[in-house]
N, C-alpha and C positions, 0 to 999 in steps of 0.2 A: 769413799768416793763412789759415785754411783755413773756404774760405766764410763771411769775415766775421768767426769766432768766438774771442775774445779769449781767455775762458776754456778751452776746450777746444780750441781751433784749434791749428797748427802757424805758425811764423815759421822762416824758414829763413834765414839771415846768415852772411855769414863764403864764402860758396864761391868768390868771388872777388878776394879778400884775396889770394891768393897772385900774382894779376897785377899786382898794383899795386906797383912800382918805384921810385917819385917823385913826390911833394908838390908841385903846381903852385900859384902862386898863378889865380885865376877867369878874373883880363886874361890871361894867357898861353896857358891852354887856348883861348880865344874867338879868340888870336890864328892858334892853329894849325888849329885848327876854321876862322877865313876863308882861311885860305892855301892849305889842302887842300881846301877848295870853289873857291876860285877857280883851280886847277889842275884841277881837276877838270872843269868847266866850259869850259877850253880845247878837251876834244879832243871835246864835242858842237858847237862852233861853227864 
C-alpha cells in the first residue's frame, strides 16, 4: 500500500514466491530458528 491508500495506493506481492521451496509446518520452522540461534550464540561466548 502506498501511504496507506487502499483505493489508489500500490500492494506489491508475489516478489518472493520464487524462493520459497518447501511448506513447513510453524513447530519445525521455530525449531530451526532455535537451533541456528543457539549455534549462533556459541561462538559470542
Amino acid at each position: 500500500m502506498f501511504e496507506g491508500d487502499l483505493d489508489e495506493g500500490e500492494l506489491e506481492i508475489g516478489q518472493i514466491a520464487g524462493l520459497i521451496h518447501e511448506i513447513k509446518p510453524a513447530a519445525e520452522i521455530i525449531k530451526e530458528i532455535i537451533a541456528e540461534f543457539t549455534e549462533a550464540k556459541k561462538s559470542f561466548c
